[in-house]
N, C-alpha and C positions, 0 to 999 in steps of 0.2 A: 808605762807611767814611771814616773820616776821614780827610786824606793826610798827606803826610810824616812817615809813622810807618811805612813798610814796609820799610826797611830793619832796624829793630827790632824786628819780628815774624814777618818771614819771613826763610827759610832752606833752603838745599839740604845733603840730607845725604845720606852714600854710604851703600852696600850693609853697609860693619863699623859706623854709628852714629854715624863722626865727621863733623861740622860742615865745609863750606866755608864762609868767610865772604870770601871773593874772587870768587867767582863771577860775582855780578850786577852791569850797570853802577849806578852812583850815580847819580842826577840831582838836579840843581835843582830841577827841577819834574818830578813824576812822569807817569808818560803813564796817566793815568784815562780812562774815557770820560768824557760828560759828567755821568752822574747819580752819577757812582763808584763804581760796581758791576761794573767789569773794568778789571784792574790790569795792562798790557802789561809784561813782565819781561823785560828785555834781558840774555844771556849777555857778558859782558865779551869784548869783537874781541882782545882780547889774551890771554884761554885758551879763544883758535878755531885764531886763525891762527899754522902752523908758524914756527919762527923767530924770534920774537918776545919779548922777552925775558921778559914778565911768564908766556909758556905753558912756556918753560925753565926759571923757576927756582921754579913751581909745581905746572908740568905741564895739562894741558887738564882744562877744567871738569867737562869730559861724554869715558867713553871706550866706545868700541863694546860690546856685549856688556854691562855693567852697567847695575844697575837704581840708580836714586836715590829720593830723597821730595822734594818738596816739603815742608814744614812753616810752617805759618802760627799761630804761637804762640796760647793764649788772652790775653784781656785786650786785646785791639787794639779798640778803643772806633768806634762807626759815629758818625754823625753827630749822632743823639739824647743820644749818652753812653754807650749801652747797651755793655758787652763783651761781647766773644767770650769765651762761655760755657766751651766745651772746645778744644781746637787740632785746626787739621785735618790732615789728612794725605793724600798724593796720591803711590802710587810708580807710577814706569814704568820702561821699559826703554830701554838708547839703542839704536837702530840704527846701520848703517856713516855713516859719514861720505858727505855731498853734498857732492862737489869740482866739480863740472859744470854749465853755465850749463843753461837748462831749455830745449826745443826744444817746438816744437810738433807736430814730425814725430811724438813719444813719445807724442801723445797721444790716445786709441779716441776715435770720435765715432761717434754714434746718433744717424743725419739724421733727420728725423718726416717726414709724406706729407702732401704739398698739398694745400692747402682745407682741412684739419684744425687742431687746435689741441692735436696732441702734442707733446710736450718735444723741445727737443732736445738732446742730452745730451752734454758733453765728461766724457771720464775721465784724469785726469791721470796721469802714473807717476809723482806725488810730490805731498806733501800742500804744498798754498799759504796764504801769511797768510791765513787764512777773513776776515780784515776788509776787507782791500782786495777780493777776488774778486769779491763783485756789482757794485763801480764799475770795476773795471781789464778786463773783457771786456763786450765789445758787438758786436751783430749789424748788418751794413747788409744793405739790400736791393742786388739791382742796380742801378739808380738813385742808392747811397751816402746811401739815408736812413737813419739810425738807426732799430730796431724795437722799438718797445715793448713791454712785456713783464715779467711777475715772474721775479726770479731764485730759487733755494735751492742753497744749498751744502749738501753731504752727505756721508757715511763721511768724516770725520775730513779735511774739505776736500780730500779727492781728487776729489770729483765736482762738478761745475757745471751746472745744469741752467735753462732758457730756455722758457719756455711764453709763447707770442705774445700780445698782447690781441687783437687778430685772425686769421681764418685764414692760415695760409701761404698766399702767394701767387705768389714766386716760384721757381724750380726751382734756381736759385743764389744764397746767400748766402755773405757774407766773414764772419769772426766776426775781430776787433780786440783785440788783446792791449796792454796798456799796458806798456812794454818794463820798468818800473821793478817791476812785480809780482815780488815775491820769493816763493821759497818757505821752508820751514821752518829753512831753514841760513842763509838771507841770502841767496843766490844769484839774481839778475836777469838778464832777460834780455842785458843788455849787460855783465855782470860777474861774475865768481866773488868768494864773499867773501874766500875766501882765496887770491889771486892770490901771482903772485910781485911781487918790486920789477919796474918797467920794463911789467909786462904791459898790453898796451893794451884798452881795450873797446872794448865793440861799438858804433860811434855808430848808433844807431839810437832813435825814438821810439818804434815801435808793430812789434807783430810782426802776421802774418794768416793766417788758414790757410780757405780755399774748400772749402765745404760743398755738394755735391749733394746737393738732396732727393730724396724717394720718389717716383713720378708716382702 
């Protein structure tokens, strides 16, 4: 698509039909991937976080229990010129608000059996950026070699799944969390996005959590 024209084509609208046009943050330059064929849409930090004056005197973007649309108008032209034919439309629902930094302890694991080449499977209790997720978790061996291997993210980035390019070979591996992995709300492992003033985070790089395989 062509860029800086998404503020003028997209839009979140509530549940009665009327329009936010506060919602999203602005940017200078917008976050595309590279071929511009996924457009990353940031919730304005100021109708998240309680307090604040832009969420007081507009109220928060997204409230529990309501559903919204996306709306991405017709006419937003891609890159050849061509427009967008009809406008799309996308509704969901919000869930409760994530106030709570994300633990590993929270999270089901499905070890695979040595000498084989099954998956091995983390389940999250909360869906994570699916973009970061294949680079911000990594397997070592005991030894602390990194394991090669294809990742897939799945069910709506709650699951992480790991299939070795060689057999398992050892009966313990760490699996390496990159502490800056957020999940859906902004929340990292060293920070809530909506803290209070004064709250400290967590100085930490990397979280880990030891996996026993199967004999």
């Amino acid at each position: 698509m062509q860029p800086h024209r998404s503020d003028a084509f997209i839009t979140l609208e509530r549940s009665d039909g009327t329009t936010d046009s506060a919602a999203f943050m602005t940017f200078k330059q917008e976050l595309w991937n590279a071929d511009r064929t996924r457009l990353t849409l940031l919730i304005d930090p100021g109708r998240i976080k309680r307090g604040v004056a832009t969420n007081m005197d507009l109220g928060p973007a997204l409230e529990a229990g309501q559903n919204y649309t996306i709306v991405v108008a017709a006419g937003w032209p891609n890159t050849a010129g061509q427009e967008l034919p009809t406008e799309f439309r996308a509704t969901f629902r919000v869930g409760n608000a994530l106030r709570n930094r994300p633990d590993v302890s929270d999270w089901a694991v499905t070890p695979p059996r040595i000498g084989t080449h099954m998956p091995l499977v983390l389940r999250f209790d909360r869906p994570f950026d699916r973009f970061q997720l294949p680079q911000a978790i990594a397997l070592r061996n005991a030894a602390g070699q990194r394991l090669p291997g294809r990742v897939e993210v799945r069910d709506n980035a709650t699951v992480w799944q790991f299939t070795p390019d060689d057999p398992w070979g050892d009966r313990d591996v760490t699996v390496e969390v990159d502490a800056v992995l957020e999940d859906v709300a902004g929340n990292n492992f060293r920070e809530v996005l909506d803290h209070a003033v004064g709250t400290r985070s967590r100085q930490v790089d990397q979280v880990t959590l030891n996996v026993t395989l199967i004999d």
